[in-house]
TIDORO-274888 format. One record per residue (C-alpha): residue number from 1; y, x, z; residue in one letter. Coordinates in steps of 0.05 Angstrom, whole numbers. Each point is the difference from the previous one (the first is absolute). Layout:
+-----+--------+--------+--------+-----+
:   n :     c2 :     c1 :     c3 : res :
+-----+--------+--------+--------+-----+
: NUM :      Y :      X :      Z :   A :
...
+-----+--------+--------+--------+-----+
//
This chain:
+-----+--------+--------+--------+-----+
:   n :     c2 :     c1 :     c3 : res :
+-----+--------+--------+--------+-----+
:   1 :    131 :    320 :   -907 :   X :
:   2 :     66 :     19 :      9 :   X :
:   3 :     24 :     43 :     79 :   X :
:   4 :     47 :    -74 :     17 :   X :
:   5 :    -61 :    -33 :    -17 :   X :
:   6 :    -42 :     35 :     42 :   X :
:   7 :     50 :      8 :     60 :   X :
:   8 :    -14 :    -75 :     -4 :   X :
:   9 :    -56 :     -8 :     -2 :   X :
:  10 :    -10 :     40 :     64 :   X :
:  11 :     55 :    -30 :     34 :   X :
:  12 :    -42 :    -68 :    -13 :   X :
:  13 :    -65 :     33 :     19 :   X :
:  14 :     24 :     28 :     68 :   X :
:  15 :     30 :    -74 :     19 :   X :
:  16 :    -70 :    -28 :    -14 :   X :
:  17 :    -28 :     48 :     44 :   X :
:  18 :     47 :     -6 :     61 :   X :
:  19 :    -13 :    -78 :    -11 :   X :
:  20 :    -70 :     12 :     -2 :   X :
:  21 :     -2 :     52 :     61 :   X :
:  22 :     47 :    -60 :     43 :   X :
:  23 :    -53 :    -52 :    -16 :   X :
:  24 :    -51 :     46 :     25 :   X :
:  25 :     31 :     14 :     68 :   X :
:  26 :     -2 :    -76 :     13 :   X :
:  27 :    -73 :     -1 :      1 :   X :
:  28 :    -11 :     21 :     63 :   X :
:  29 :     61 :    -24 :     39 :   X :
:  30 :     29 :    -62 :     28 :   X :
:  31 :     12 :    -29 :    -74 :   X :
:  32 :    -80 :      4 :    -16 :   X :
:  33 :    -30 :    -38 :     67 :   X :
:  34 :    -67 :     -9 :     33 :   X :
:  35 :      5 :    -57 :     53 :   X :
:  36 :     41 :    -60 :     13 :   X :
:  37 :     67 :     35 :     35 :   X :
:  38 :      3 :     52 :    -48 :   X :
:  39 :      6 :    -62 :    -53 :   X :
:  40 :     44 :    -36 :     49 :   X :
:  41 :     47 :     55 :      7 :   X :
:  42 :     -5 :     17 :    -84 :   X :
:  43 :     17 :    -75 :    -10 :   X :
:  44 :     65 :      2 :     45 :   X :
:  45 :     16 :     75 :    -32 :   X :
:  46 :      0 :    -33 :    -69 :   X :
:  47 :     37 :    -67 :     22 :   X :
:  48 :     52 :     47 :     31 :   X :
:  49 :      8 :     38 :    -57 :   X :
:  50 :      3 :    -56 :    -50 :   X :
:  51 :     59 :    -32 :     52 :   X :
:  52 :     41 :     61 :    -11 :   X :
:  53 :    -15 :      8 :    -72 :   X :
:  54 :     32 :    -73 :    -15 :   X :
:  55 :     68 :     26 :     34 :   X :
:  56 :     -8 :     75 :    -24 :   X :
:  57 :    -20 :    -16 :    -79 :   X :
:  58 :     55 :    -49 :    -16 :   X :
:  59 :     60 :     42 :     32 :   X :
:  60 :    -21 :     69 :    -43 :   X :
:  61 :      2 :    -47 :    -60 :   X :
:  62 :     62 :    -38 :     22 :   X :
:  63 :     29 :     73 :      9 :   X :
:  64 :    -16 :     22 :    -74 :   X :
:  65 :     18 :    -70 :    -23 :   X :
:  66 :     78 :      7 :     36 :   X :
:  67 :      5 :     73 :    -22 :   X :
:  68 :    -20 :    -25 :    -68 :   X :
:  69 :     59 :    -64 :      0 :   X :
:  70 :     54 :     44 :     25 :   X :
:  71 :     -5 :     51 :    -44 :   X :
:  72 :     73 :     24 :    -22 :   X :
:  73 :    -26 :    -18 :    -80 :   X :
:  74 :     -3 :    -77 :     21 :   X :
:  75 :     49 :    -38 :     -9 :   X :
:  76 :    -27 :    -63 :     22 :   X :
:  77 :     -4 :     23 :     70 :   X :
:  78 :     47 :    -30 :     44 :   X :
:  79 :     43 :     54 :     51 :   X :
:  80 :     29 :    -44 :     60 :   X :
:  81 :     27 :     50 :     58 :   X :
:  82 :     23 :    -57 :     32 :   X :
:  83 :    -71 :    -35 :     22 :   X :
:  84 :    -23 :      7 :     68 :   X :
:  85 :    -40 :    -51 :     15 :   X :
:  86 :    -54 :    -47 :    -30 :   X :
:  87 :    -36 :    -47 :     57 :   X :
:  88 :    -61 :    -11 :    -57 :   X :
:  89 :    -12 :     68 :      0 :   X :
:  90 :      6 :     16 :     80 :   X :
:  91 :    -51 :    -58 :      6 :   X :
:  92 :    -41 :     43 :    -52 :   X :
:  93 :      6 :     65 :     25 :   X :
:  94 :    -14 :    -20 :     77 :   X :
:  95 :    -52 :    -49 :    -19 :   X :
:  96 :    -43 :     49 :    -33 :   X :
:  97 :      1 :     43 :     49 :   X :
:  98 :    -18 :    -47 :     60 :   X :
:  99 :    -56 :    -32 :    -37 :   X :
: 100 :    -37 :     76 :    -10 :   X :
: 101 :      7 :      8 :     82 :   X :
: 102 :    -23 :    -72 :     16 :   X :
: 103 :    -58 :     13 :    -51 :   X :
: 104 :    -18 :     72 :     21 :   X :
: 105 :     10 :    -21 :     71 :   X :
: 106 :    -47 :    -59 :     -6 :   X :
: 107 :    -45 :     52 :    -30 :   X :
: 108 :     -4 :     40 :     57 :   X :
: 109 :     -2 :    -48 :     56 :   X :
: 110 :    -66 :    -36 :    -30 :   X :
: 111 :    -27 :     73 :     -9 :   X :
: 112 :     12 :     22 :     68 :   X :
: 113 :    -34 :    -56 :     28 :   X :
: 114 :    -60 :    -12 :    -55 :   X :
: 115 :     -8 :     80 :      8 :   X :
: 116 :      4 :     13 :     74 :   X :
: 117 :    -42 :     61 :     12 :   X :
: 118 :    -35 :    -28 :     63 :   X :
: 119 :    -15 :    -60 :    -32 :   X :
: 120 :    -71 :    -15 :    -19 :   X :
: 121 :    -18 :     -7 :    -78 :   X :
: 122 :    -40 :    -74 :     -8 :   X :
: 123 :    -73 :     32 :    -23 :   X :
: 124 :    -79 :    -36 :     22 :   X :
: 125 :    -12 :     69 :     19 :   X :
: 126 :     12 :     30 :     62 :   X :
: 127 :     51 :     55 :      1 :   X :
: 128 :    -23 :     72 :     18 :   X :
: 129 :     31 :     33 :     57 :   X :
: 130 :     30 :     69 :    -19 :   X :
: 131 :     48 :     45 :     49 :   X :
: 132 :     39 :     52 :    -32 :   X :
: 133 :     27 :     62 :     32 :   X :
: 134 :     44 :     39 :    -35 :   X :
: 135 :     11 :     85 :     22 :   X :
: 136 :     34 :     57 :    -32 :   X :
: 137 :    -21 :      2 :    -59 :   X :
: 138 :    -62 :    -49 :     -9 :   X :
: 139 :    -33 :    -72 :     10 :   X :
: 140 :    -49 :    -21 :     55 :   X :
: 141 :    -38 :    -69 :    -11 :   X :
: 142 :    -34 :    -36 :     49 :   X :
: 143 :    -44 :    -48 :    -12 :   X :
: 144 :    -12 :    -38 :     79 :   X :
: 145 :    -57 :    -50 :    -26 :   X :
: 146 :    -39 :     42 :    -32 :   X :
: 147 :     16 :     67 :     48 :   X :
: 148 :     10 :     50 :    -54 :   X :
: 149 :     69 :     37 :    -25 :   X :
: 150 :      9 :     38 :    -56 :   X :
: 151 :     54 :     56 :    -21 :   X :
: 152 :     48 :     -5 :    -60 :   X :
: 153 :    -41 :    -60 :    -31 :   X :
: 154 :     -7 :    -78 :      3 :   X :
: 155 :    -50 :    -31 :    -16 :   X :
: 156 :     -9 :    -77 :     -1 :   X :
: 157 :    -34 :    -58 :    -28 :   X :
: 158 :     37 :    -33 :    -65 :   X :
: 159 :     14 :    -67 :      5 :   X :
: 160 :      5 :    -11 :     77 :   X :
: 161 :     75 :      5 :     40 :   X :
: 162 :      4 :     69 :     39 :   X :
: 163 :     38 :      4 :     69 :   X :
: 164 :     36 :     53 :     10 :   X :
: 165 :     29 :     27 :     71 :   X :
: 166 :     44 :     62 :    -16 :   X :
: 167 :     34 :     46 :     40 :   X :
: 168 :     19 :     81 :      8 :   X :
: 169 :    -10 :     52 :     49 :   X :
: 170 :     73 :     44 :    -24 :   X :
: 171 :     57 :    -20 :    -37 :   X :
: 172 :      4 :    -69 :    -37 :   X :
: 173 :    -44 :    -11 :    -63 :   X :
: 174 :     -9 :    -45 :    -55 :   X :
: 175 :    -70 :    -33 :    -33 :   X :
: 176 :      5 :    -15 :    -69 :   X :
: 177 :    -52 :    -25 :    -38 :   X :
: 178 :     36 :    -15 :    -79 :   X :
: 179 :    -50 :    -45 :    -34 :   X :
: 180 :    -12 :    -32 :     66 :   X :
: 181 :     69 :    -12 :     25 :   X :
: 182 :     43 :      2 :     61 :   X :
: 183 :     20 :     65 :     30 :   X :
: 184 :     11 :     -3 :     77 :   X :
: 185 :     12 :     50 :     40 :   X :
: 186 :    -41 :     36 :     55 :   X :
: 187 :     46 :     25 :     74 :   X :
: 188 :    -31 :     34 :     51 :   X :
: 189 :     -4 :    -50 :     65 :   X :
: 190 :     -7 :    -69 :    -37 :   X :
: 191 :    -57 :    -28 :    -45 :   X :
: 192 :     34 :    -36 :    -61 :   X :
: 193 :    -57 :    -48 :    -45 :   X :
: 194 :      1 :     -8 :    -70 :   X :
: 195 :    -48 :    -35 :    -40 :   X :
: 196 :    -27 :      8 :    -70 :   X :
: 197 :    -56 :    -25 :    -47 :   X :
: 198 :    -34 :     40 :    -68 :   X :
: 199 :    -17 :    -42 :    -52 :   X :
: 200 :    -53 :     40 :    -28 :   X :
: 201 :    -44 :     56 :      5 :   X :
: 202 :     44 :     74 :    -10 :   X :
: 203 :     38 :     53 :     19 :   X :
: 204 :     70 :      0 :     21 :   X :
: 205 :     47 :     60 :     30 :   X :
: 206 :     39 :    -14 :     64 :   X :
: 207 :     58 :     45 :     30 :   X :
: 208 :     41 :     17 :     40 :   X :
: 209 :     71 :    -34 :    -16 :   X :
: 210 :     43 :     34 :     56 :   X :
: 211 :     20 :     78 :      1 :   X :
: 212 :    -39 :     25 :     69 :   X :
: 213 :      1 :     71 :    -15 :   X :
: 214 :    -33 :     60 :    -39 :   X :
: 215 :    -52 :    -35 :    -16 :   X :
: 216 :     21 :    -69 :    -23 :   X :
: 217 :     -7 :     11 :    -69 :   X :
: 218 :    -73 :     15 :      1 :   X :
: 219 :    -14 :    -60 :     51 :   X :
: 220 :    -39 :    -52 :    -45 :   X :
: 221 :    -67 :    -27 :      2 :   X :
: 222 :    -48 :    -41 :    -45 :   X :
: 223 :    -11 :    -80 :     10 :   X :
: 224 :    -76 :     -9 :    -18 :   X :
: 225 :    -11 :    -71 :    -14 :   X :
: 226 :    -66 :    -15 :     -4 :   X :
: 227 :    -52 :    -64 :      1 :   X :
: 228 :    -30 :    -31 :     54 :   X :
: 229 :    -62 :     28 :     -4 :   X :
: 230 :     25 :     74 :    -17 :   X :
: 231 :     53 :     -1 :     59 :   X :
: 232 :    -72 :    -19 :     39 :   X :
: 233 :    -25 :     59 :    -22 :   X :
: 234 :     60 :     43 :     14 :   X :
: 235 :     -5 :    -17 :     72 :   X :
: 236 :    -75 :     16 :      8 :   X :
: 237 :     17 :     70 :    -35 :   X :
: 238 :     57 :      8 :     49 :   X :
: 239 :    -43 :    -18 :     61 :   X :
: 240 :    -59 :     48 :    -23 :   X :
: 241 :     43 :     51 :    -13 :   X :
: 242 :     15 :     15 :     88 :   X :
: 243 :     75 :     22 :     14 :   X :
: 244 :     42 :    -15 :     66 :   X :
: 245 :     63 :    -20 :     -7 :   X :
: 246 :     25 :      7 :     77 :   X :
: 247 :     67 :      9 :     37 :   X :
: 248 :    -16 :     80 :    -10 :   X :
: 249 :    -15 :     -9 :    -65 :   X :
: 250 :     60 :    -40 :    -19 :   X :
: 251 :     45 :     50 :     33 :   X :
: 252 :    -25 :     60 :    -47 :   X :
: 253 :      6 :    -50 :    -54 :   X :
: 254 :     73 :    -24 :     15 :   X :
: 255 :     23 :     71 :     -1 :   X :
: 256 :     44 :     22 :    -66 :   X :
: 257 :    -47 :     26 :    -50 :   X :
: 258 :     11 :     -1 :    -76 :   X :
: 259 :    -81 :    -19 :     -3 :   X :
: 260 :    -12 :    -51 :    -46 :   X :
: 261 :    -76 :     -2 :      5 :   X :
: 262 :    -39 :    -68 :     -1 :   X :
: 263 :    -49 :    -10 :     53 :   X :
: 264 :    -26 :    -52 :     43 :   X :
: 265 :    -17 :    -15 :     69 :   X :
: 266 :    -68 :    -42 :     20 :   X :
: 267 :     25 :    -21 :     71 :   X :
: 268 :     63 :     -9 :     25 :   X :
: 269 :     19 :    -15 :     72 :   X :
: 270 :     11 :    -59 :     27 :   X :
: 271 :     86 :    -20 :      5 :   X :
: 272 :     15 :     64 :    -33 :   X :
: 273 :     55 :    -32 :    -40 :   X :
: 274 :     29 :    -43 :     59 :   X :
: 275 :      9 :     63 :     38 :   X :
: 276 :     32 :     45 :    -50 :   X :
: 277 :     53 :    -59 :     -3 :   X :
: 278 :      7 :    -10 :     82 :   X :
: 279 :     -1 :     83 :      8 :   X :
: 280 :     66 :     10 :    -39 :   X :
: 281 :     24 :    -62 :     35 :   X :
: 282 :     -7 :     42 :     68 :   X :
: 283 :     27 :     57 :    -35 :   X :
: 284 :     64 :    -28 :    -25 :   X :
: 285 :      7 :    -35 :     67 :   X :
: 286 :    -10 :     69 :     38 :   X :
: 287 :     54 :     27 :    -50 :   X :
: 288 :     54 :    -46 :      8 :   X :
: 289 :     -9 :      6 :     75 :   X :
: 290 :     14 :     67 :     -9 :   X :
+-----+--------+--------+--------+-----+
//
């Protein structure tokens, strides 16, 4: 085999690989989803894209296709310096146009409203109640019915709508779940609600979407889907296995710490979650005072 042959051949052999290596990355992000938003939101990504494609496709061609005509070696193209205006084509070229913003607008308008965060997903099961408190750099979960919390790891039950009441005790933050869909974002003195539904049993990575500091990049946690019965299970295991999480223990918690450990806490007290939100109410109304 000759060197040009074999330069080729490479050349063809790295492109299959970066293809490869690009299909690979969308297994675990937005593109490969678990749960009925992260479809939703997949569907109008696509539909989007294929809108744009329809305008974006035929003007590269069209741009090859007049490059090709009015080449100097053709004689059959016509040269007129004196045309300025065509109404056909205005009504072509603004047309066009118009119809892509009425489409993707239409787009996003159902979206917005079909995918409201705080609005329930339609499920025969009841949701289950999760507060979220995000601190530099890590993930507290609360889980009020069952009175357990856990560090740096979700687990629910697959297959029944999750209710999530987020907020921060620093600087803005942002939960982002991929393969489950719908980022929002997490502000210290507010409670925002998002909610979200796994399909099936599995393990998906969440994040952290919004720079917060030295250690944002290392602020992720595991989504544990599990069934029913396991999820059951989990809870008893959490229950046996003692831990407070109180006001004192939140502080220590809530102070930065590069700690990524998971651990869990068998009791939690009571409105924990309602007063971290209230507290930096107070304090950004003592602030401003000042």
């Amino acid at each position: 085999m000759t060197p040009i042959k074999l330069g080729r051949l490479s050349r063809h052999a790295s492109t299959c690989a970066l293809v490869c290596l690009t299909l690979a990355a969308c297994s675990e992000g937005p593109l490969d989803p678990h749960g009925p938003v992260g479809k939703a939101e997949r569907l109008i990504l696509l539909d989007a894209t294929a809108i744009m494609l329809a305008v974006g496709v035929p003007v590269i061609l069209l741009t090859f296709c007049f490059a090709w005509w009015f080449r100097s070696g053709n004689s059959r193209a016509r040269y007129r310096p004196e045309w300025e205006y065509s109404g056909r084509i205005e009504m072509i070229v603004w047309s066009i146009p118009a119809l892509v913003v009425l489409f993707l607008g239409g787009i996003a308008w159902i979206g917005s409203h079909d995918l409201d965060p705080p609005a329930r997903l339609k499920s025969s099961a009841a949701p289950l109640e999760v507060q979220v408190v995000s601190v530099d750099w890590r993930w507290i979960f609360i889980y009020p019915q069952q009175g357990i919390a856990s560090i740096d790891r979700l687990t629910v039950p697959a297959g029944v709508p999750v209710h999530f009441r987020l907020t921060s005790t620093s600087v803005m933050n942002s939960f982002f779940i991929p393969q489950l869909g719908t980022q929002i974002y997490t502000m210290p003195g507010m409670a925002t609600q998002l909610n979200l539904l796994a399909d099936h049993p599995g393990t998906y990575t969440g994040l952290s979407a919004q720079f917060s500091g030295d250690g944002f990049s290392d602020m992720r946690f595991d989504v544990v889907a599990v069934a029913a019965a396991d999820f059951q299970s989990w809870v008893d295991t959490t229950h046996a296995g003692g831990g407070l999480l109180d006001r004192p223990t939140f502080e220590q918690l809530a102070r930065p710490s590069a700690e990524h450990a998971v651990r869990t806490y068998g009791e939690v007290t009571t409105g924990l979650f309602d007063s971290i939100v209230s507290a930096h109410v107070g304090m950004t109304h003592a602030s401003a005072q000042e």
